[in-house]
mmCIF file as Biopython writes it, N, C-alpha, C and O atoms, coordinates in Angstrom:
data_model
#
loop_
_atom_site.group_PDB
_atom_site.id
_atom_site.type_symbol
_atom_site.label_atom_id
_atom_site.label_alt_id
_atom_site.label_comp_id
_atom_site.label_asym_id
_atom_site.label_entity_id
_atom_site.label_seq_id
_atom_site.pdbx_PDB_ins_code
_atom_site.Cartn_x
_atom_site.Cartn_y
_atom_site.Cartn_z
_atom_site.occupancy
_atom_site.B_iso_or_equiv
_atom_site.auth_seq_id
_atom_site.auth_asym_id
_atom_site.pdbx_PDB_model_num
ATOM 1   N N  . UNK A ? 1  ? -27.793 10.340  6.446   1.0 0.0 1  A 1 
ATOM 2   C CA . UNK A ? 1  ? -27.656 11.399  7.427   1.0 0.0 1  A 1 
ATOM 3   C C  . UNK A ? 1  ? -26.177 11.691  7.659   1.0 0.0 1  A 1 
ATOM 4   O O  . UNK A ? 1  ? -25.543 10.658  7.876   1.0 0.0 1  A 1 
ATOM 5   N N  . UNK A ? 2  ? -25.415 12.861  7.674   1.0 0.0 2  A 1 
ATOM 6   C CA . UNK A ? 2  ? -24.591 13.322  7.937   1.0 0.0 2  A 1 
ATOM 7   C C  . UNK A ? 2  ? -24.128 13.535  9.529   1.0 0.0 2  A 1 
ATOM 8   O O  . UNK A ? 2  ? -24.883 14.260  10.177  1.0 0.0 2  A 1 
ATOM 9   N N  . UNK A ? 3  ? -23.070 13.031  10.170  1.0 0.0 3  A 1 
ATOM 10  C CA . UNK A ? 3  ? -22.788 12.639  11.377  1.0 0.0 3  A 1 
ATOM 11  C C  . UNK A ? 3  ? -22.406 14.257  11.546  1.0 0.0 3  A 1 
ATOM 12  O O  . UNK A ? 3  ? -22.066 15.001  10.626  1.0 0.0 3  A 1 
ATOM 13  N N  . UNK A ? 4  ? -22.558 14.636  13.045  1.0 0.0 4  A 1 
ATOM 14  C CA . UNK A ? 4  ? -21.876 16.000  13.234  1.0 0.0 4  A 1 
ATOM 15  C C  . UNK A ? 4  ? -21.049 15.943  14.621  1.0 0.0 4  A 1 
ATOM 16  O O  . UNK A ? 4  ? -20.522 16.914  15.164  1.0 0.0 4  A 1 
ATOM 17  N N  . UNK A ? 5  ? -21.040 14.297  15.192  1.0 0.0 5  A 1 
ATOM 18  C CA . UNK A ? 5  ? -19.922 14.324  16.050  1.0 0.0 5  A 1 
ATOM 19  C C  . UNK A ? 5  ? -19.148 12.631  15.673  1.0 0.0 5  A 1 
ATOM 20  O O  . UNK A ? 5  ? -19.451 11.829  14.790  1.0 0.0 5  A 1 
ATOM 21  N N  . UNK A ? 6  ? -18.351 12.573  16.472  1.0 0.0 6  A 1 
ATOM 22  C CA . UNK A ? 6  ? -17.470 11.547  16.358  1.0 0.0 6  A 1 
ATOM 23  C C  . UNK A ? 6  ? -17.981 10.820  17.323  1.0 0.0 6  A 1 
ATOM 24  O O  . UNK A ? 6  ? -18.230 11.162  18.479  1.0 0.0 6  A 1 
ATOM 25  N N  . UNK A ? 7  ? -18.202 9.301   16.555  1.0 0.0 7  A 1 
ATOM 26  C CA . UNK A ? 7  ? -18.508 8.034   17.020  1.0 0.0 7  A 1 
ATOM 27  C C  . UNK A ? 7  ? -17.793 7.594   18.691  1.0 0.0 7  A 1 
ATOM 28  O O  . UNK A ? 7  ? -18.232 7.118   19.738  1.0 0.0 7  A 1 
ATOM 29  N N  . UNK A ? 8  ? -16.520 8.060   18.196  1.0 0.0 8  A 1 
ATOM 30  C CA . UNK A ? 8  ? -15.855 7.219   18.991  1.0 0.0 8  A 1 
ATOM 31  C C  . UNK A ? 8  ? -15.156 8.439   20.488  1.0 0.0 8  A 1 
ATOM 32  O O  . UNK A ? 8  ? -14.828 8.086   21.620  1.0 0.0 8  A 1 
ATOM 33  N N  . UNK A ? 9  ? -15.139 9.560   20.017  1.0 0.0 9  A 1 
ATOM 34  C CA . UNK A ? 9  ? -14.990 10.606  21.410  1.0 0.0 9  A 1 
ATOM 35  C C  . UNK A ? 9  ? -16.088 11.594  20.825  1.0 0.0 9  A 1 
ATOM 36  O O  . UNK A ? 9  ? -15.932 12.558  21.574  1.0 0.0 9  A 1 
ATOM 37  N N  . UNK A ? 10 ? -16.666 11.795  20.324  1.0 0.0 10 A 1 
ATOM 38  C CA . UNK A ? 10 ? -18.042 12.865  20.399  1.0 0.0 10 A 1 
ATOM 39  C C  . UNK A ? 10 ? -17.364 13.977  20.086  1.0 0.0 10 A 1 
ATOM 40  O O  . UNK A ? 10 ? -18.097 14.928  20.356  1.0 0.0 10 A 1 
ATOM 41  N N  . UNK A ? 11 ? -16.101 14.431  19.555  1.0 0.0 11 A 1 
ATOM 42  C CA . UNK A ? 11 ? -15.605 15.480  19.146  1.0 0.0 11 A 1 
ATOM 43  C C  . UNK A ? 11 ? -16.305 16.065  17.975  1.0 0.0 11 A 1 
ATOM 44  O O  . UNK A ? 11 ? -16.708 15.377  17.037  1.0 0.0 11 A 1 
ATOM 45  N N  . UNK A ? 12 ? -16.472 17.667  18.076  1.0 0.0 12 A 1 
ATOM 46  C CA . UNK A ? 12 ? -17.010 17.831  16.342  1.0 0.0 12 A 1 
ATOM 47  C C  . UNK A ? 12 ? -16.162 17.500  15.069  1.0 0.0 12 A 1 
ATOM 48  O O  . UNK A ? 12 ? -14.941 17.339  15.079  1.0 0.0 12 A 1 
ATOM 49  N N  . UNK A ? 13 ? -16.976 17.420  13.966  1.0 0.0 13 A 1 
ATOM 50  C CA . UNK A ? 13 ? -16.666 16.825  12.951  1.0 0.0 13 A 1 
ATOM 51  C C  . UNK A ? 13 ? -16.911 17.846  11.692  1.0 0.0 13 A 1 
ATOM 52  O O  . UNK A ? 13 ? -17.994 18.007  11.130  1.0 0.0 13 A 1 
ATOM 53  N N  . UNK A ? 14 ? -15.677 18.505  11.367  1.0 0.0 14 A 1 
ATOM 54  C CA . UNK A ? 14 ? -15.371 19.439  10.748  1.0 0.0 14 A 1 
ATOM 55  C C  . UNK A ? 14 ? -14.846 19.162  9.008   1.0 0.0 14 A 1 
ATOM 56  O O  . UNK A ? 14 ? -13.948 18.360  8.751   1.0 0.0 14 A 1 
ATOM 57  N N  . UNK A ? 15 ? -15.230 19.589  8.434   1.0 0.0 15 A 1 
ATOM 58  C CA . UNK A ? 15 ? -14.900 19.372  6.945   1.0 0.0 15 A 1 
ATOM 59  C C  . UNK A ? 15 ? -13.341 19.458  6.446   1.0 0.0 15 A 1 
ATOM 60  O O  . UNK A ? 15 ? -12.951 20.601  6.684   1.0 0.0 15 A 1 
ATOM 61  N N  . UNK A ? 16 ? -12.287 18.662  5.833   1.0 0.0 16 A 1 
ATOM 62  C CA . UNK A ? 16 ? -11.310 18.683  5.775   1.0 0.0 16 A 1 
ATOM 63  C C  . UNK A ? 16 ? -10.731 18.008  4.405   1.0 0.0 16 A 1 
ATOM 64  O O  . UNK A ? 16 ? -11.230 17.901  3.284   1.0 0.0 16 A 1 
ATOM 65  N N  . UNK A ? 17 ? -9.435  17.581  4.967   1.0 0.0 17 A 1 
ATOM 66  C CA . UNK A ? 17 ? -8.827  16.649  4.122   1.0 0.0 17 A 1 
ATOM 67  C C  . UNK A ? 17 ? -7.922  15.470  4.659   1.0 0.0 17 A 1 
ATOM 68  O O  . UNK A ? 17 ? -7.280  15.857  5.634   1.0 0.0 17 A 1 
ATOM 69  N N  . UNK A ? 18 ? -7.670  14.156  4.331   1.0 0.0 18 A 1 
ATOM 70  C CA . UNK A ? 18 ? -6.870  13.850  4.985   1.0 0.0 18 A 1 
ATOM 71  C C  . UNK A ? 18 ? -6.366  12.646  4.217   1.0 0.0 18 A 1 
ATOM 72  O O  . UNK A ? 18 ? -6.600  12.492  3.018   1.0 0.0 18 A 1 
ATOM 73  N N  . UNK A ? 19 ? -5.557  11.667  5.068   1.0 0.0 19 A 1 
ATOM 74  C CA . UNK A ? 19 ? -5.107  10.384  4.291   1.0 0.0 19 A 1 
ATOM 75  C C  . UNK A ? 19 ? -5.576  9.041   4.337   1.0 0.0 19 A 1 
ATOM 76  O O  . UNK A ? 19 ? -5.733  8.518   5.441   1.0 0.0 19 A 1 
ATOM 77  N N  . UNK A ? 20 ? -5.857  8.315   3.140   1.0 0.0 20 A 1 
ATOM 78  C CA . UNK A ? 20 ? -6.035  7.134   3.413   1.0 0.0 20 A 1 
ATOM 79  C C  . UNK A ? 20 ? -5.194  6.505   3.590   1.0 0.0 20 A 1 
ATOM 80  O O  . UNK A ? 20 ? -4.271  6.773   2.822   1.0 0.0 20 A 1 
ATOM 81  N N  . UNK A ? 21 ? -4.957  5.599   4.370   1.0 0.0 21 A 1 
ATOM 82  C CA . UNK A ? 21 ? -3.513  4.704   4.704   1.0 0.0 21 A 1 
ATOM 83  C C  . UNK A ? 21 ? -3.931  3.204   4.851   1.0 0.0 21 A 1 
ATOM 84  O O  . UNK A ? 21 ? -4.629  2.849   5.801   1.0 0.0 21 A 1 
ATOM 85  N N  . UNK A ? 22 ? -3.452  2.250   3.807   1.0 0.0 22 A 1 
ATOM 86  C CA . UNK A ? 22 ? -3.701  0.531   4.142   1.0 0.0 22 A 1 
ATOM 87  C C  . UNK A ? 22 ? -2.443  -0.222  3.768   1.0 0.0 22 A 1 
ATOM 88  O O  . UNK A ? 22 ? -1.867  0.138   2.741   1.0 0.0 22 A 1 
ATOM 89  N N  . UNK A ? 23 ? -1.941  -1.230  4.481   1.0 0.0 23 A 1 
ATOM 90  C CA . UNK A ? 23 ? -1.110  -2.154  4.383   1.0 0.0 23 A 1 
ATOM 91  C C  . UNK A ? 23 ? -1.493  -3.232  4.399   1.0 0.0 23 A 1 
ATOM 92  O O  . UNK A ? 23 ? -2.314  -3.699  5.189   1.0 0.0 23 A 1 
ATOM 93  N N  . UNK A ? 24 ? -0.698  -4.026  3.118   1.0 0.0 24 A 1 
ATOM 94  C CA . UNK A ? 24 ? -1.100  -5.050  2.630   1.0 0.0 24 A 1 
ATOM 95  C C  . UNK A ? 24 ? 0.416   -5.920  2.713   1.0 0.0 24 A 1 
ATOM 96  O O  . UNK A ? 24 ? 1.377   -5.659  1.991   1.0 0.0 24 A 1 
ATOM 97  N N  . UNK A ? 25 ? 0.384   -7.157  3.906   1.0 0.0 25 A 1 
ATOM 98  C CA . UNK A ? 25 ? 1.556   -7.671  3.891   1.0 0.0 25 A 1 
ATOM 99  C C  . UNK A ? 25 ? 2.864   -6.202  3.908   1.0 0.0 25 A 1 
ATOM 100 O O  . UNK A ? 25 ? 2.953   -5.226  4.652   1.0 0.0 25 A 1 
ATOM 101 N N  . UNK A ? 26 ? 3.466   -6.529  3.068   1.0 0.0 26 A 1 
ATOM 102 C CA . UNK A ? 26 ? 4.851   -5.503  2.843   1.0 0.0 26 A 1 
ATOM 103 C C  . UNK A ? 26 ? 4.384   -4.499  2.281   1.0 0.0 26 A 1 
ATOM 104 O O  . UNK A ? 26 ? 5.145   -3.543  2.428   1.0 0.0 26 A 1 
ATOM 105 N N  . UNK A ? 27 ? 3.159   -4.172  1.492   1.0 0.0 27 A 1 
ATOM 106 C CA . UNK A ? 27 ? 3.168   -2.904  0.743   1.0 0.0 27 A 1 
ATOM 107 C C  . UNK A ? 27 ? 2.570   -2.084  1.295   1.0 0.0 27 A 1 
ATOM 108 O O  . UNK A ? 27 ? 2.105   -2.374  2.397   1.0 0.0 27 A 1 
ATOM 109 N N  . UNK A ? 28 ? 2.338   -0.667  0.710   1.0 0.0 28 A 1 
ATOM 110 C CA . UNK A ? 28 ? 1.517   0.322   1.560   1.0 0.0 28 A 1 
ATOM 111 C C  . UNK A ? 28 ? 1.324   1.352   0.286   1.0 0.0 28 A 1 
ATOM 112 O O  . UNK A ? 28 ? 2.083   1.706   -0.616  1.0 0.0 28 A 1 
ATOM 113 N N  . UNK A ? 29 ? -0.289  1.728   0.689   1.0 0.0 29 A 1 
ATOM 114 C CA . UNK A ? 29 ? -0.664  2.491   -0.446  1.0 0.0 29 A 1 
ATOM 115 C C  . UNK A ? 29 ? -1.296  3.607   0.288   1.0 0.0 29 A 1 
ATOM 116 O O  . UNK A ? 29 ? -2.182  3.182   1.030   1.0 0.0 29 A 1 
ATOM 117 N N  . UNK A ? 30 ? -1.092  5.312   0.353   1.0 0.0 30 A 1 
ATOM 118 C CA . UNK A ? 30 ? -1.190  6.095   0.493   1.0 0.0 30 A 1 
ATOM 119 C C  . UNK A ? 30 ? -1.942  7.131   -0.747  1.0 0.0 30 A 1 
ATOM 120 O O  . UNK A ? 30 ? -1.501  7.633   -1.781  1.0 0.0 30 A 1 
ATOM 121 N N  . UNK A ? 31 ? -3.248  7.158   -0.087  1.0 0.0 31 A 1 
ATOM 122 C CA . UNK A ? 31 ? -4.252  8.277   -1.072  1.0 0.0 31 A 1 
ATOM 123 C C  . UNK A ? 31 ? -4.075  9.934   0.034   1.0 0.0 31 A 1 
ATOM 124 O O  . UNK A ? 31 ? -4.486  10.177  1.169   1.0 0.0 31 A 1 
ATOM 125 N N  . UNK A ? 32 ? -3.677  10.360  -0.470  1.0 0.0 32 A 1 
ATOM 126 C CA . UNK A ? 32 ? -3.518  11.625  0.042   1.0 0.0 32 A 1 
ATOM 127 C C  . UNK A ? 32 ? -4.507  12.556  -0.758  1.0 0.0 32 A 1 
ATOM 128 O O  . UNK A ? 32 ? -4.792  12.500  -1.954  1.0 0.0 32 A 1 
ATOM 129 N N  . UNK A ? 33 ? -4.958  13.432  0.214   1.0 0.0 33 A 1 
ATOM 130 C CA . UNK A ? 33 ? -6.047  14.809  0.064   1.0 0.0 33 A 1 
ATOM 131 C C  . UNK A ? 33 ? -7.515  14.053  -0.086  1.0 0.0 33 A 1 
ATOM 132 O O  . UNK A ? 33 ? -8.253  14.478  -0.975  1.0 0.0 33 A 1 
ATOM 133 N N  . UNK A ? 34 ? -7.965  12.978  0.722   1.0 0.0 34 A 1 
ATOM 134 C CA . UNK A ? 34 ? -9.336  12.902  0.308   1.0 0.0 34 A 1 
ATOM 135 C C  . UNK A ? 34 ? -10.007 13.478  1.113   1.0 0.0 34 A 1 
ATOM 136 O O  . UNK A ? 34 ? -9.579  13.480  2.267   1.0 0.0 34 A 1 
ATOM 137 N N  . UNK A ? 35 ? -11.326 14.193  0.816   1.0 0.0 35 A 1 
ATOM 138 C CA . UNK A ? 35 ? -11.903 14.775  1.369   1.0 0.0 35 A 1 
ATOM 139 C C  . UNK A ? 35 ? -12.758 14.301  2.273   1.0 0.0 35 A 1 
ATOM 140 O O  . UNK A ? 35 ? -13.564 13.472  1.852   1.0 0.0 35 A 1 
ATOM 141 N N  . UNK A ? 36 ? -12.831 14.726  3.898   1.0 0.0 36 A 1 
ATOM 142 C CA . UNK A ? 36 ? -13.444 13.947  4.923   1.0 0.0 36 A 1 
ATOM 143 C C  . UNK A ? 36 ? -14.144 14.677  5.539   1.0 0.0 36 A 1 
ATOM 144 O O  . UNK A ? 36 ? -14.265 15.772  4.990   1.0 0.0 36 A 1 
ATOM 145 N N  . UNK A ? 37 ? -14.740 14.551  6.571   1.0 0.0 37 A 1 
ATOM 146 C CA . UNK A ? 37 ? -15.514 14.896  7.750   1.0 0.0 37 A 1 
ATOM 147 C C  . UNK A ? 37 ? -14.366 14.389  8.622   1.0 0.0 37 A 1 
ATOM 148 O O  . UNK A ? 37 ? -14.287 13.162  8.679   1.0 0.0 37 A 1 
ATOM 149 N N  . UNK A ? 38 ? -13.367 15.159  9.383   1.0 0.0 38 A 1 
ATOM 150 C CA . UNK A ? 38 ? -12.603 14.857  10.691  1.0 0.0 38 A 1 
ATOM 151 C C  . UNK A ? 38 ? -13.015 15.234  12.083  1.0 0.0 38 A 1 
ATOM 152 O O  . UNK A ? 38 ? -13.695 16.189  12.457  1.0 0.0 38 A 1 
ATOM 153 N N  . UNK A ? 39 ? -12.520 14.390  12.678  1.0 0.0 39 A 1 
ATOM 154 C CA . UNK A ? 39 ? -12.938 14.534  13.839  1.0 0.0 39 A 1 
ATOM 155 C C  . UNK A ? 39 ? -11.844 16.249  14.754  1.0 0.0 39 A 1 
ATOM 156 O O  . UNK A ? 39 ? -10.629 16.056  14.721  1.0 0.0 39 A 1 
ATOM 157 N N  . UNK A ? 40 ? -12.114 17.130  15.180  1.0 0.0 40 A 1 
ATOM 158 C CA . UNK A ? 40 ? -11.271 17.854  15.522  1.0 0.0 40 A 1 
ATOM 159 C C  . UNK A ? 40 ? -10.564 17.346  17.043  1.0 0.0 40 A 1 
ATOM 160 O O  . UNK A ? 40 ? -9.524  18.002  17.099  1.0 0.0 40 A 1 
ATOM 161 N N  . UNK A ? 41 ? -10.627 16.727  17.940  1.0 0.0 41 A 1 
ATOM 162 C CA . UNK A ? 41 ? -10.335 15.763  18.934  1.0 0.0 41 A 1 
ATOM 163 C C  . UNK A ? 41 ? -9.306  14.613  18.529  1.0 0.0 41 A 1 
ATOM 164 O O  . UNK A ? 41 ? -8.170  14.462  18.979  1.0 0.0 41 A 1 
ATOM 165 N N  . UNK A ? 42 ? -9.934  13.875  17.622  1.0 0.0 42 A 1 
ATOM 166 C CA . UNK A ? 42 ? -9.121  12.756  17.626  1.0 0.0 42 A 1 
ATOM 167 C C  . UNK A ? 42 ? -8.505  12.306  16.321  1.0 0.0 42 A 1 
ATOM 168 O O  . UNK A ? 42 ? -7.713  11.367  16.248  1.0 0.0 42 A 1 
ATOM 169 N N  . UNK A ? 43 ? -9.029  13.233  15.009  1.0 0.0 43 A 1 
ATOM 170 C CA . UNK A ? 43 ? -8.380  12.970  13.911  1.0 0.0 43 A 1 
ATOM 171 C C  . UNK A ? 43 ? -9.322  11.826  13.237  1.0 0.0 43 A 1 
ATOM 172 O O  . UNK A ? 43 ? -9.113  11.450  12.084  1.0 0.0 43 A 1 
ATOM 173 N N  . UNK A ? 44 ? -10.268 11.353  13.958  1.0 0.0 44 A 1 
ATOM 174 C CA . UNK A ? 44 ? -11.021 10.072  12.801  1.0 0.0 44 A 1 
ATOM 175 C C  . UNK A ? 44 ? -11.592 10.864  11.782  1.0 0.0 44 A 1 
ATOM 176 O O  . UNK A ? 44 ? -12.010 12.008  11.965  1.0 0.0 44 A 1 
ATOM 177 N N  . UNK A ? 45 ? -11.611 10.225  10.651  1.0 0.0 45 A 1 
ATOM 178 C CA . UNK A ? 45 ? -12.151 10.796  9.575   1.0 0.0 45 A 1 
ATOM 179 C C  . UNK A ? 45 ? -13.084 9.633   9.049   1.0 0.0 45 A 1 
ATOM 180 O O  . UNK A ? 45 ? -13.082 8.422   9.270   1.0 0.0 45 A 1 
ATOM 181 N N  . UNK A ? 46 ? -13.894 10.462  8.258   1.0 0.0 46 A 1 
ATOM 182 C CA . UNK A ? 46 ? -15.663 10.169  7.942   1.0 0.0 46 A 1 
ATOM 183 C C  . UNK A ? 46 ? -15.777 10.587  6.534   1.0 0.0 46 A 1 
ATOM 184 O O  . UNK A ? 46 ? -15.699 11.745  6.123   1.0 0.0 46 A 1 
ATOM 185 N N  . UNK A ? 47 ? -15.987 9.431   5.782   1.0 0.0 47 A 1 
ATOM 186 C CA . UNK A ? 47 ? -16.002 10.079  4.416   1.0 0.0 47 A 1 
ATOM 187 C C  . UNK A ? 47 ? -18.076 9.804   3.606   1.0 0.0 47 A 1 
ATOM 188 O O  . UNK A ? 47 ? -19.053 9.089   3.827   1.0 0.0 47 A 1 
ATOM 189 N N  . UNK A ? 48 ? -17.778 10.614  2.929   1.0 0.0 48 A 1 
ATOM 190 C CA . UNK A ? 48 ? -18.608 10.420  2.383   1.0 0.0 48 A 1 
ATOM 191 C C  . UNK A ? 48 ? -19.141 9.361   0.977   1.0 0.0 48 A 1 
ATOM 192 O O  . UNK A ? 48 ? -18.185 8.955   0.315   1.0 0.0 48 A 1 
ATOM 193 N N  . UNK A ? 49 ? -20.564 8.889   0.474   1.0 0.0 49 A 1 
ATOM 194 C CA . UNK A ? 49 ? -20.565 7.768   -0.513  1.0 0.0 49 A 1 
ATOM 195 C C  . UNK A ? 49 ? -19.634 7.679   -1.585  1.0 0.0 49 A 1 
ATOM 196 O O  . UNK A ? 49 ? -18.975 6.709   -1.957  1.0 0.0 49 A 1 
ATOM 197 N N  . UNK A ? 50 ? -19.700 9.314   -2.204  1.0 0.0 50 A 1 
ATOM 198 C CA . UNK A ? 50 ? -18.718 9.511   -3.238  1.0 0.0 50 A 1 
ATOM 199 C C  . UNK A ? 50 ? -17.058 9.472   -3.049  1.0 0.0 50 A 1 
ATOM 200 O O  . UNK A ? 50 ? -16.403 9.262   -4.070  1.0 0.0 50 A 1 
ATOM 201 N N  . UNK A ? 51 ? -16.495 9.627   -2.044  1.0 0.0 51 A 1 
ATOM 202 C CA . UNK A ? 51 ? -15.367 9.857   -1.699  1.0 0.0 51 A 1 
ATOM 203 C C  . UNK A ? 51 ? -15.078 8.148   -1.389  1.0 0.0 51 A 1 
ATOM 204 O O  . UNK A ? 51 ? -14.015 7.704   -1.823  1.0 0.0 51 A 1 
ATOM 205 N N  . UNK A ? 52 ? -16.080 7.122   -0.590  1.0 0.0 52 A 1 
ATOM 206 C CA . UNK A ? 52 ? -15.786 6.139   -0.586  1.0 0.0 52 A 1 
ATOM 207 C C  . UNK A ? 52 ? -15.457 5.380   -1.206  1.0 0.0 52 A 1 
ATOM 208 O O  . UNK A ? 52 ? -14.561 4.544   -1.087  1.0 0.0 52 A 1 
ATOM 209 N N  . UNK A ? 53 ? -16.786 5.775   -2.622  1.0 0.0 53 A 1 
ATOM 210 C CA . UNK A ? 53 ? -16.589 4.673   -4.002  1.0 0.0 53 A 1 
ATOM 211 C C  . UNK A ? 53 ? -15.517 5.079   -4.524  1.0 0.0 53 A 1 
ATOM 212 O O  . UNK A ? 53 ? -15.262 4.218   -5.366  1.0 0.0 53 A 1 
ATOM 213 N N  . UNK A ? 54 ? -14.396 6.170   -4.569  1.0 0.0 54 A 1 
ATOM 214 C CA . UNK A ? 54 ? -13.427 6.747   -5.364  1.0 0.0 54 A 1 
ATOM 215 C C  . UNK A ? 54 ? -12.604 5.303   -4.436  1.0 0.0 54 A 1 
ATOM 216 O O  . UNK A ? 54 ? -12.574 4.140   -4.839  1.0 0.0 54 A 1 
ATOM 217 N N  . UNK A ? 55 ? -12.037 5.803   -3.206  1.0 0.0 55 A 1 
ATOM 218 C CA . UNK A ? 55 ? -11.289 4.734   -2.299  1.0 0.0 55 A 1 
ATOM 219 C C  . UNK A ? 55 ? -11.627 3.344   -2.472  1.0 0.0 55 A 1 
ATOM 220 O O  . UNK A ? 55 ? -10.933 2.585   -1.795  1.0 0.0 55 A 1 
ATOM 221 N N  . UNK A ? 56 ? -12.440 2.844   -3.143  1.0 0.0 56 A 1 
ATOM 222 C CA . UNK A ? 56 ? -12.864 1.699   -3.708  1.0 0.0 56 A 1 
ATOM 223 C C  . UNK A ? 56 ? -12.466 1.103   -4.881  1.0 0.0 56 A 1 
ATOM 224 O O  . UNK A ? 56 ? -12.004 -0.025  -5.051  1.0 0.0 56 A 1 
ATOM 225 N N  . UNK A ? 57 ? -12.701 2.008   -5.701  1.0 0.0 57 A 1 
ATOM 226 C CA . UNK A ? 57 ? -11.798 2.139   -6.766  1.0 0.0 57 A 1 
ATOM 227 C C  . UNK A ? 57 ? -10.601 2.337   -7.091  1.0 0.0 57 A 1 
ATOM 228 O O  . UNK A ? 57 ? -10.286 1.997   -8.231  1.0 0.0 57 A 1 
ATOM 229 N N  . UNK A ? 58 ? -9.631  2.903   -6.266  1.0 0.0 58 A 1 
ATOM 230 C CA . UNK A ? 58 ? -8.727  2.597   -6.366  1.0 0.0 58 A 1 
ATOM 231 C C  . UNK A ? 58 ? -8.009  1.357   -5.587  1.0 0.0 58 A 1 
ATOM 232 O O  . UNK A ? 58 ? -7.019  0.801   -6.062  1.0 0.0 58 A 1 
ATOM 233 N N  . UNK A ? 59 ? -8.596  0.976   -4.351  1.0 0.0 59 A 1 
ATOM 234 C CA . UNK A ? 59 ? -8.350  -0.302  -3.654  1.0 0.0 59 A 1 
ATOM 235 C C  . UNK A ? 59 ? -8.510  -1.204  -4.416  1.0 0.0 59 A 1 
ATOM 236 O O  . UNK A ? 59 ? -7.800  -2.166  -4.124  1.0 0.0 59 A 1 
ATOM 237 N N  . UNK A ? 60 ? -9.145  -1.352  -5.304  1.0 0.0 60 A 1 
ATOM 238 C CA . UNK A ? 60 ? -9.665  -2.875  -5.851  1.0 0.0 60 A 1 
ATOM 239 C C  . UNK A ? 60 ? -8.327  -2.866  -7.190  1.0 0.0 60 A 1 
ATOM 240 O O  . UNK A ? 60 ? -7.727  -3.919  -7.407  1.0 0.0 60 A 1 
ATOM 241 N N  . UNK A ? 61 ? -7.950  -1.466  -8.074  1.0 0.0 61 A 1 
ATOM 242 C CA . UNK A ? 61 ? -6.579  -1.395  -8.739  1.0 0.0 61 A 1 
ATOM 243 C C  . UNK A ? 61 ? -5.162  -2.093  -7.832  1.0 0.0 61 A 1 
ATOM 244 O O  . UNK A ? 61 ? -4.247  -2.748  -8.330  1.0 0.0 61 A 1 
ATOM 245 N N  . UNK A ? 62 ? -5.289  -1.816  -6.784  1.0 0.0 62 A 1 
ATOM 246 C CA . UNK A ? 62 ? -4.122  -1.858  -6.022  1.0 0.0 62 A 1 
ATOM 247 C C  . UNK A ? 62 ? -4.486  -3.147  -5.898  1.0 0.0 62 A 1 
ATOM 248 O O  . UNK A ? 62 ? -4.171  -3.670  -6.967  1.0 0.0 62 A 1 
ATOM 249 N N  . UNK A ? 63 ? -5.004  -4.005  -5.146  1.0 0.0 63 A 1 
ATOM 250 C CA . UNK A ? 63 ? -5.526  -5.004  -5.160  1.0 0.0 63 A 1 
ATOM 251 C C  . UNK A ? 63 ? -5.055  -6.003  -6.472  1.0 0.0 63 A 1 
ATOM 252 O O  . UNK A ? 63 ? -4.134  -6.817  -6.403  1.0 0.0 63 A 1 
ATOM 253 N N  . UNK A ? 64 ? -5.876  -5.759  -7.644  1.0 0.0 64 A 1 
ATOM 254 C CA . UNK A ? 64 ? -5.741  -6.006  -8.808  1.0 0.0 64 A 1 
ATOM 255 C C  . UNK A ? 64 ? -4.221  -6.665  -9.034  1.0 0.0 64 A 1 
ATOM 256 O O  . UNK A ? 64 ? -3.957  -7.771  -9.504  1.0 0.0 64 A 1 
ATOM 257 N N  . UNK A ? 65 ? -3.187  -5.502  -8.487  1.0 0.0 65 A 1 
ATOM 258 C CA . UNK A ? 65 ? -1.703  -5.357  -9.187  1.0 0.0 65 A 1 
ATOM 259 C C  . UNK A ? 65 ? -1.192  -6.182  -7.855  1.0 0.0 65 A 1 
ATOM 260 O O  . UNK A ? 65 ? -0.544  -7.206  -8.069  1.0 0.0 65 A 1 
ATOM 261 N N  . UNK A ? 66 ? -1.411  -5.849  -6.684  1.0 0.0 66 A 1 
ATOM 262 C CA . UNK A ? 66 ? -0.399  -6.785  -5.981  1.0 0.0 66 A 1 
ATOM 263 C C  . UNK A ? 66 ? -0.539  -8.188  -6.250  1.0 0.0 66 A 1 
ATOM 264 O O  . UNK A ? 66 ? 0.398   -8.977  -6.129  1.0 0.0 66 A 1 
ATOM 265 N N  . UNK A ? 67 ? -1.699  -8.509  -6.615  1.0 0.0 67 A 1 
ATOM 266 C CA . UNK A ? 67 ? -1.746  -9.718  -6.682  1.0 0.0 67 A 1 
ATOM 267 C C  . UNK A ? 67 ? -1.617  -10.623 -8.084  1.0 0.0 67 A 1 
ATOM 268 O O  . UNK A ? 67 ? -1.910  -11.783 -8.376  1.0 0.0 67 A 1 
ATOM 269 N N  . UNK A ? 68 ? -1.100  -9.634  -8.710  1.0 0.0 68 A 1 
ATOM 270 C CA . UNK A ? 68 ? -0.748  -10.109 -10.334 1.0 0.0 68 A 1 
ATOM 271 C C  . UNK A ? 68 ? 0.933   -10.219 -10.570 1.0 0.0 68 A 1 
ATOM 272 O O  . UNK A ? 68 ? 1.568   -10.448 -11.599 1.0 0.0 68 A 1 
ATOM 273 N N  . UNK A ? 69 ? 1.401   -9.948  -9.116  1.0 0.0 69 A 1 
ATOM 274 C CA . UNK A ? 69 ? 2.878   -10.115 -8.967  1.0 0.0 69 A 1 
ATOM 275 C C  . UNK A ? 69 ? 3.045   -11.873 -9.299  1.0 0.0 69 A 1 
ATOM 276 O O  . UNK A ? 69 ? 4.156   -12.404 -9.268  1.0 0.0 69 A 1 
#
């Protein structure tokens, strides 16, 4: 089921784009333009299965490499 407000302030939840952002110790890996469900209120974003498994896939690369330092 597709959410049409926000969990966390009930704002609507409008089709967009936005950033993934995670820090790991010192590093930081930035996915820019994934496509979300945002919140127009508060900015949370809501992704969908396909958009997740992409962010998965590349987490587990990043993953992969920091830790092959």
């Amino acid at each position: 089921m597709i959410p049409d407000k926000c969990s966390f302030c009930k704002g609507k939840l409008v089709k967009g784009k936005t950033e993934f952002v995670v820090k790991a110790n010192d590093e930081m890996l930035v996915i820019k333009d994934v496509s979300a469900l945002v919140c127009s209120e508060c900015g949370e974003a809501y992704y969908s299965p396909d958009e997740s498994g992409k962010i998965d896939k590349i987490m587990k690369k990043f993953h992969k490499s920091y830790c092959s330092r």
